[in-house]
C-alpha positions as CSV (number, residue, x, y, z in Angstrom):
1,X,-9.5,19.4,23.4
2,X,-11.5,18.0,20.6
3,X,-9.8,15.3,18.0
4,X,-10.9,14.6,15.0
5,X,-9.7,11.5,13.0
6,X,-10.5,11.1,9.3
7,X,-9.9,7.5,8.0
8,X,-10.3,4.4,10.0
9,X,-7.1,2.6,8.7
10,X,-3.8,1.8,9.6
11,X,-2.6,5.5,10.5
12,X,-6.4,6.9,11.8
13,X,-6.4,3.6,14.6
14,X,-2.9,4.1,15.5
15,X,-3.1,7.7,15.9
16,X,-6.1,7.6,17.6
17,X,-5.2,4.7,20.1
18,X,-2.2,7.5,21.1
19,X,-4.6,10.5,21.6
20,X,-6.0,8.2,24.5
21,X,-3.2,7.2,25.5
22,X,-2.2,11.3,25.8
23,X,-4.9,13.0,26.5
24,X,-7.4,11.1,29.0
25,X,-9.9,13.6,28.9
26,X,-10.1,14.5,25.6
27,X,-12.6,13.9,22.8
28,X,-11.6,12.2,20.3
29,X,-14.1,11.7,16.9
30,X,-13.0,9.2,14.3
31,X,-14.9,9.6,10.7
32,X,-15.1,6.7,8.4
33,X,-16.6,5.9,5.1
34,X,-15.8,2.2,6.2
35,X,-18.0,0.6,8.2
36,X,-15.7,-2.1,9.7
37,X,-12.0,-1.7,10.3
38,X,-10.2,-4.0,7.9
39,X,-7.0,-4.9,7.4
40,X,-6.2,-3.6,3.6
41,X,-3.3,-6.2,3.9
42,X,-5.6,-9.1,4.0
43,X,-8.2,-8.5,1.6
44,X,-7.1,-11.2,-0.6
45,X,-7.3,-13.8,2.2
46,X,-10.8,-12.1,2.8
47,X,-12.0,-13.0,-0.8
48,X,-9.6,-15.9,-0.7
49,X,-12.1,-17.3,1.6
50,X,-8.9,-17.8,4.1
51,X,-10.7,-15.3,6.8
52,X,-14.1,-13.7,7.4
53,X,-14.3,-10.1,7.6
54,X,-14.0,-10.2,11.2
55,X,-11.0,-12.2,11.6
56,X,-9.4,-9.1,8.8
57,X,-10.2,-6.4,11.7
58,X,-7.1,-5.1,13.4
59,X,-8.8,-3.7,16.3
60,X,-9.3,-5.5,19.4
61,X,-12.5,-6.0,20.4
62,X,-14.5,-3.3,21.9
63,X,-11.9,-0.9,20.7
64,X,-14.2,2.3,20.2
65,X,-15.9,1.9,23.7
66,X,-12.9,1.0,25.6
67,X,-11.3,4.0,24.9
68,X,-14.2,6.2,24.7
69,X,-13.9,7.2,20.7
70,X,-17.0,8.2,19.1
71,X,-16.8,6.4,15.8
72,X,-18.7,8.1,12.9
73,X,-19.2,5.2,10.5
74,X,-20.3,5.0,6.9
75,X,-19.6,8.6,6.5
76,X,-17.5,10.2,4.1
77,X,-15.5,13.7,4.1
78,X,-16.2,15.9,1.4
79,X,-15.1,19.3,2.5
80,X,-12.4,21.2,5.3
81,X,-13.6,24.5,6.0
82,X,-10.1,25.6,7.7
83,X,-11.7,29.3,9.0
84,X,-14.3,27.8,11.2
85,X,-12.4,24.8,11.8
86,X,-15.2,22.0,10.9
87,X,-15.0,18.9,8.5
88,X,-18.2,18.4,6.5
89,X,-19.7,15.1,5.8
90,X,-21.1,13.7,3.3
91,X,-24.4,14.0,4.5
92,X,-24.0,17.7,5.2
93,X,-22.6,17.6,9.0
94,X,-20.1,19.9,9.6
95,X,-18.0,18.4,12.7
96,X,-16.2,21.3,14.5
97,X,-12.2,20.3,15.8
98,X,-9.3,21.7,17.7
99,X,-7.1,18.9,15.7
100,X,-7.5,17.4,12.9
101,X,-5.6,14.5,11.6
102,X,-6.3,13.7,8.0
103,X,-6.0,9.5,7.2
104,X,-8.3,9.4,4.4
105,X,-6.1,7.3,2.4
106,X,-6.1,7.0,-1.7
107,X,-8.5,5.5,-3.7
108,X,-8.1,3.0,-7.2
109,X,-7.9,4.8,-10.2
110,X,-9.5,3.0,-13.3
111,X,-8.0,3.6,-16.6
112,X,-9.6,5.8,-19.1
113,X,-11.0,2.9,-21.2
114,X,-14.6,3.0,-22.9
115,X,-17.3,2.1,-21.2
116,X,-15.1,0.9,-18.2
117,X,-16.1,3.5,-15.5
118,X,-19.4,3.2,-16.4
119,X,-19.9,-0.3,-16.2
120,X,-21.3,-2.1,-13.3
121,X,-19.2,-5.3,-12.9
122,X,-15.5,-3.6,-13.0
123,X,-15.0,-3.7,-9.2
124,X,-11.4,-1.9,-7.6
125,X,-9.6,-4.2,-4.6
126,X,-8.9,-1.3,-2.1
127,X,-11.4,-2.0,0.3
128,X,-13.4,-4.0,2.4
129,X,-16.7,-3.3,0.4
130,X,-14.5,-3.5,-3.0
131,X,-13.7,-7.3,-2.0
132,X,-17.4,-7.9,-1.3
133,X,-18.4,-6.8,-4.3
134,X,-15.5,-9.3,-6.2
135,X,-16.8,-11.9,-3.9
136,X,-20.8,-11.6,-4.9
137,X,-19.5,-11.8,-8.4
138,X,-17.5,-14.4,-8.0
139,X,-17.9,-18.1,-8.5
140,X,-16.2,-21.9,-10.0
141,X,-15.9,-21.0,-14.0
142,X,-16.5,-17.3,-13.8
143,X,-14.8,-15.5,-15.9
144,X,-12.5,-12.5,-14.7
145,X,-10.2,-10.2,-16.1
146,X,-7.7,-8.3,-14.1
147,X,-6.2,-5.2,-15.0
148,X,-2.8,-4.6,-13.8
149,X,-0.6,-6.9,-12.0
150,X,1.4,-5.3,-8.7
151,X,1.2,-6.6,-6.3
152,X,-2.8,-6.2,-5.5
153,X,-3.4,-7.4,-9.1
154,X,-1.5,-10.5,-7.5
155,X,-3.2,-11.1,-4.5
156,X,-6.3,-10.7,-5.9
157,X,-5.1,-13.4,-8.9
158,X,-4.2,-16.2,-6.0
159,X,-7.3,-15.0,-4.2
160,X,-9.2,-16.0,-7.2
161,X,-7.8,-18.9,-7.7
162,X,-9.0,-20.1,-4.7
163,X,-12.3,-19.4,-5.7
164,X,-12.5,-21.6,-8.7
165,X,-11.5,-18.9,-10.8
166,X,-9.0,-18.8,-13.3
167,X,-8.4,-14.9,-14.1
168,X,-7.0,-13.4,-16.7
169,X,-4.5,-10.7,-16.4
170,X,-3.5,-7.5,-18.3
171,X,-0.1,-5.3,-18.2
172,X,1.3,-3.0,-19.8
173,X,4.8,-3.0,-18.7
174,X,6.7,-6.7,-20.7
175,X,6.6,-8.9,-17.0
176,X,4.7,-9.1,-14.0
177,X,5.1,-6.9,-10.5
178,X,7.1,-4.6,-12.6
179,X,7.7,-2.2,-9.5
180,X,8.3,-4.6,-6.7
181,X,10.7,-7.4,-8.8
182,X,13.1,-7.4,-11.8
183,X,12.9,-9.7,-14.7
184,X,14.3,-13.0,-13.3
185,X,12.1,-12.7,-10.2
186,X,9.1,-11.4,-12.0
187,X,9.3,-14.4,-14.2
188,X,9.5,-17.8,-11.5
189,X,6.4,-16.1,-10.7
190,X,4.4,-16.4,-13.4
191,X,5.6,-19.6,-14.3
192,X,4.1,-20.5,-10.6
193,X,0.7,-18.2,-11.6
194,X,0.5,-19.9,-14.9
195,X,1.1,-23.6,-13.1
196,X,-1.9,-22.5,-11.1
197,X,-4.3,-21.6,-13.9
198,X,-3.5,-17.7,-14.8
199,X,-2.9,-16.3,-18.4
200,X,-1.0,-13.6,-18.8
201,X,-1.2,-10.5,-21.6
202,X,2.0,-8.3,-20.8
203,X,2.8,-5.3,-22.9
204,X,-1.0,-5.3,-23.4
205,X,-3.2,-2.0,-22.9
206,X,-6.9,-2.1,-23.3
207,X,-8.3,0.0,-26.0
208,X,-12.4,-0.7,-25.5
209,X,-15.0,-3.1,-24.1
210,X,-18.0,-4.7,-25.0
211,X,-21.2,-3.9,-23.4
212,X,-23.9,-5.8,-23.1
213,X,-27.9,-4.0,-22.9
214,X,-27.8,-3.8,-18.9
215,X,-24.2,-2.0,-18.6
216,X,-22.2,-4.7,-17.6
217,X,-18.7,-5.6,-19.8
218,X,-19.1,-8.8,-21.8
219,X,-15.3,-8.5,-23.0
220,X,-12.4,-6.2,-22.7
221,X,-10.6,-5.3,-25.9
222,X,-7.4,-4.8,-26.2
223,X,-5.3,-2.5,-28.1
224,X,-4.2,-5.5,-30.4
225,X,-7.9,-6.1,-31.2
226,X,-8.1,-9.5,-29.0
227,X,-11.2,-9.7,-27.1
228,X,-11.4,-11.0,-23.4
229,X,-14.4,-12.4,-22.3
230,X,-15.1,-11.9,-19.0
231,X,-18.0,-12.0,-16.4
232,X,-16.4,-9.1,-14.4
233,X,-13.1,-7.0,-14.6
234,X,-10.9,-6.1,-11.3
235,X,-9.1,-2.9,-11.9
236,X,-5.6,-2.8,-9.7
237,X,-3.8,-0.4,-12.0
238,X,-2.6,2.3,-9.5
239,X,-4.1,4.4,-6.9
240,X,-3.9,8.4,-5.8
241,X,-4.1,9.7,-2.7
242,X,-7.5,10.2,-1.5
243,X,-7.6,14.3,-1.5
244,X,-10.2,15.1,-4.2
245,X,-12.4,17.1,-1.0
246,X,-9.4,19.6,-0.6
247,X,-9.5,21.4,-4.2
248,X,-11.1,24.3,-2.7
249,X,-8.7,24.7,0.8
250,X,-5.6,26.0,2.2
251,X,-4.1,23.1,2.9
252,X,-1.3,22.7,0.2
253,X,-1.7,19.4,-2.0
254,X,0.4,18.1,-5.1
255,X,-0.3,14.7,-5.8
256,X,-0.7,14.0,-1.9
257,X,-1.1,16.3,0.8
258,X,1.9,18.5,1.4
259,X,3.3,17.9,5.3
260,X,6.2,18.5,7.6
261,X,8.6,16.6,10.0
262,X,5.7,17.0,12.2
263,X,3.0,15.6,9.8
264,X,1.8,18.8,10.3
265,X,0.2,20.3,6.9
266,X,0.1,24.2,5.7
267,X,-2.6,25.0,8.2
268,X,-2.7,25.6,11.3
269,X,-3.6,22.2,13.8
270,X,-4.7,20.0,11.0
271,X,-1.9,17.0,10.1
272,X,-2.3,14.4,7.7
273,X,-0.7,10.5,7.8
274,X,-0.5,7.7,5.8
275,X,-1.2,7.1,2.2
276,X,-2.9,10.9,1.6
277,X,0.5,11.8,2.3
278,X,2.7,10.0,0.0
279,X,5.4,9.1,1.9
280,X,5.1,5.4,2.2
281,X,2.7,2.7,1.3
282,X,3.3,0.1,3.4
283,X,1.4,-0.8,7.1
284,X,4.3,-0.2,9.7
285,X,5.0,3.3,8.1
286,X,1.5,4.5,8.4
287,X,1.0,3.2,12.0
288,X,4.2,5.2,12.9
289,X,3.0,8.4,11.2
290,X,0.0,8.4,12.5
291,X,1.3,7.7,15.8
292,X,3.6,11.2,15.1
293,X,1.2,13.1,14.4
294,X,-1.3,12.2,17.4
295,X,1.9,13.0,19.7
296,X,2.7,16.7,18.1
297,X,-1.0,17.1,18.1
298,X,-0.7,16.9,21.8
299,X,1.9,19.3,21.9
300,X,4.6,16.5,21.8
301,X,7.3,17.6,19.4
302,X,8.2,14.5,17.4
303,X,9.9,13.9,13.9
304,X,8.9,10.9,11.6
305,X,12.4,10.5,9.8
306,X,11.4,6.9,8.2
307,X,11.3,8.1,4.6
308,X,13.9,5.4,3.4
309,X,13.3,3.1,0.5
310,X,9.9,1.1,0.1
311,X,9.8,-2.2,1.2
312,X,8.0,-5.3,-0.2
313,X,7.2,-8.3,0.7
314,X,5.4,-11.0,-0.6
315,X,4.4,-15.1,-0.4
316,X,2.8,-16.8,-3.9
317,X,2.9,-20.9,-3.8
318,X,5.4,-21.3,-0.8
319,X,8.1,-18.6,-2.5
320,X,8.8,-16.0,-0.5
321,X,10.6,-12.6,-2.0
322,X,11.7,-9.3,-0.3
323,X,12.7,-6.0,-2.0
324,X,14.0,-2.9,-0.4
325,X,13.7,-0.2,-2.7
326,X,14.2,0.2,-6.3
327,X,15.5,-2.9,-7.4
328,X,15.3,-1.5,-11.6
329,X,16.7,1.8,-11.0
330,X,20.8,0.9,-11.7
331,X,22.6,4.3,-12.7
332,X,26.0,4.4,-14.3
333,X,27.7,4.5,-11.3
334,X,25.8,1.5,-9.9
335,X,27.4,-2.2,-9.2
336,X,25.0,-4.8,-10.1
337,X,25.4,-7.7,-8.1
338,X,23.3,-11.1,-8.4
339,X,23.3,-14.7,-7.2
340,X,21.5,-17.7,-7.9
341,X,21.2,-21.4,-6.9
342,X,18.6,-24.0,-7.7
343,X,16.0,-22.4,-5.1
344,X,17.3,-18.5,-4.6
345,X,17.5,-15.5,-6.7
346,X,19.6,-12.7,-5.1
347,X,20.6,-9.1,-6.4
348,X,22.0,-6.1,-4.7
349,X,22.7,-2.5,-5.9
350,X,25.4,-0.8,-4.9
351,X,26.7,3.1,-5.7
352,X,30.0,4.5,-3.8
353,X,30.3,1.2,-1.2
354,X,26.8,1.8,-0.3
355,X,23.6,-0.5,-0.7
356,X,21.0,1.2,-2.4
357,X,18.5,-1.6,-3.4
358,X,18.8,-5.4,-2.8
359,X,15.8,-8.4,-3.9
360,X,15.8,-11.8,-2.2
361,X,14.1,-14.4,-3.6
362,X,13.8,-17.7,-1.8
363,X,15.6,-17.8,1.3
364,X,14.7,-14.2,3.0
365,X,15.9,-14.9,6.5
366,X,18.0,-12.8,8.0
367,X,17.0,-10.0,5.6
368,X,16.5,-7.3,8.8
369,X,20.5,-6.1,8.1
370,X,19.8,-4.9,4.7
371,X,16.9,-2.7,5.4
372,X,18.7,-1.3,8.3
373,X,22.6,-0.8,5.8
374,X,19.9,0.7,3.3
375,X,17.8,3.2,6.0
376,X,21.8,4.2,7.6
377,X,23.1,4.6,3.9
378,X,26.0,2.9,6.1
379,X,29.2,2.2,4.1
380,X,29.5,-1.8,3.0
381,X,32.3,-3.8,4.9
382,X,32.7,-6.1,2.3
383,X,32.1,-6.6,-1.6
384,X,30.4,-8.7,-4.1
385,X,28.5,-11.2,-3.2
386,X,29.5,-11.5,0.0
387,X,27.0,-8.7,0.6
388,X,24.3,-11.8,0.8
389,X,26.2,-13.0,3.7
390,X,25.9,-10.0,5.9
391,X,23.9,-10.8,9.4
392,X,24.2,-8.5,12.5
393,X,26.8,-10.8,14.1
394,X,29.2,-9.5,11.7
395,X,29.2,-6.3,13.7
396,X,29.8,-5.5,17.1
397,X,28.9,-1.7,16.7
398,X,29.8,1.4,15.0
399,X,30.7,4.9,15.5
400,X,28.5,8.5,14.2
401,X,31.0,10.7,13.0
402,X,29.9,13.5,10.5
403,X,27.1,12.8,10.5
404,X,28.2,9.2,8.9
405,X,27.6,5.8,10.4
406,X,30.8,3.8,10.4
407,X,31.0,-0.1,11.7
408,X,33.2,-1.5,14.0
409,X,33.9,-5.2,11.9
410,X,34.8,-8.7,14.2
């Protein structure tokens, strides 16, 4: 049996590592356009200066070899030619499979701006070779200019800030991490980001830039005519799903690639994980789908089920937070419930008895409870804010009936 791995990250090492551990004798061919394995995780301690880029890769040592992978490096796919079953290169090779597994990831989008694509100092902060590139531009007094502020925009601030550098950052929506925290949470940070050196421009879009003869942006305009001087821009304003080399395919796409319970996709032995899927952007989810789909491309029939809410976490200045999914989507039917002491923030959502969101800020110990109450949709034992003093000794187990899990309280 031949394997063939597309994408050297998080799912394509994970499902790979299982092929061997599966199938002995198999061969197994990993494509990359990386040419190191990087944690994407850790590109901010990367350009932080906090770790080199070999202390970022997740592999052990002598990975490749040790399991007898032939690693394609440097190499890009650009086409799937599912009738002959072959992936083509970049470079024109066409690479003939049995299996295919697709990890090819997604890829930064950069906004529609004036002269922003085509200039040569706006860098994105998705890869390994992205954070080189911030890191040859940057330097003590440099000017920088960051365009969106998630939670990459954020890592890449404090990364900055390490270097000397004292960014400046844009968003559109009226606070900072507007996806991961609410407006209480979002707001200790910036004070903390601001302490540190950051300026902020929320409910700011950027309408133009300023060239200078050689390409490179002098100065981002915004759209309420202020200018922002800059040396280089870093664009973290979103990403899609890297599957721009299957326009002209079977294999069914939307705004990620379309798969089954089995990872499998729409044709026949080829199976896609991780971000080019859609169903889950964070590390421990890709691992375990890309360890799903190397089993049921061994003939191993085996579900990924963990499609819950997203998790976040996060560390800026010695404050930790946590949220488990959408902590700004409260319906009509939804109980708000928040805390708050001198050093935590708390809030829960609640519909029908049920936690549906909760965000800790501060103190996030013990937090393991909620993500497994939200992943159960398991019915609360208790109300208000006693919610925030759940723990698993609370329990001592519970019962499936109808398809419902119901606990057993001390």
């Amino acid at each position: 049996m031949r394997y063939v791995v597309v994408g050297a990250g998080a799912a394509g090492i994970s499902a790979a590592r299982t092929l061997r551990q599966l199938d002995r004798e198999g061969q197994i061919v990993l494509v990359s356009k990386d040419e190191k394995v990087h944690s994407r995780c850790m590109l901010h301690k990367y350009l932080g200066g906090q770790r080199t880029a070999e202390e970022i890769d997740f592999a052990p040592p002598g990975f490749f070899e040790s399991q007898g992978i032939d690693w394609i490096a440097g190499k890009a796919m650009t086409g799937l030619h599912c009738d002959e079953e072959t992936v083509e290169l970049d470079d024109g090779t066409l690479i003939p499979y049995d299996r295919l597994l697709i990890c090819s990831g997604a890829y930064y989008l950069v906004p529609p701006v004036p002269g922003l694509r085509e200039a040569n100092n706006v860098f994105g902060f998705r890869d390994l070779s992205d954070a080189e590139a911030v890191k040859n531009a940057a330097g003590p007094g440099k000017k920088a200019v960051i365009v969106g502020s998630g939670l990459v925009g954020m890592d890449a601030a404090y990364a900055l800030l390490e270097q000397g550098i004292n960014p400046v950052i844009v968003e559109m929506a009226d606070r900072i991490l507007p996806l991961q925290l609410d407006a209480p949470a979002a707001a200790e940070y910036q004070k903390l980001f601001e302490t540190h050196g950051c300026r902020f421009r929320l409910s700011a879009k950027a309408s133009g830039t300023r060239l200078d003869a050689d390409g490179n942006v002098q100065a981002l305009i915004l759209d309420s005519g202020e200018e922002l001087e800059c040396d280089f821009i870093l664009v973290a304003a979103g990403v899609r799903p890297e599957i721009r080399f299957l326009e002209n395919c079977k294999v069914e796409t939307g705004r990620a690639i379309t798969v089954n319970q089995y990872m499998e996709t729409t044709v026949p032995h080829v199976y896609g994980a991780g971000d080019v899927c859609g169903l889950s952007g964070i590390w421990p989810n890709a691992m375990k789908q890309g360890v799903t789909a190397a089993r049921n491309m061994c003939g191993i029939p085996t579900v990924y089920d963990d499609t819950y809410a997203m998790k976040n976490t996060m560390n800026f200045f010695g404050l930790p937070a946590l949220c488990i999914g959408d902590i700004n989507c409260a319906g009509d039917n939804t109980q708000v419930i928040t805390e708050e002491d001198r050093h935590n923030y708390r809030k829960a959502l609640v519909e029908d008895g049920i936690l549906k969101s909760i965000l800790l800020l501060g103190d996030i110990s013990g937090s393991g409870i909620y993500q497994y109450l939200i992943k159960n949709k398991i019915k609360l034992p208790v109300t208000g804010r006693d919610i925030f003093r759940l723990s698993f000794a609370d329990f001592y187990g519970f019962d499936k009936t109808d398809g419902k899990y119901a606990w057993n309280c001390l």
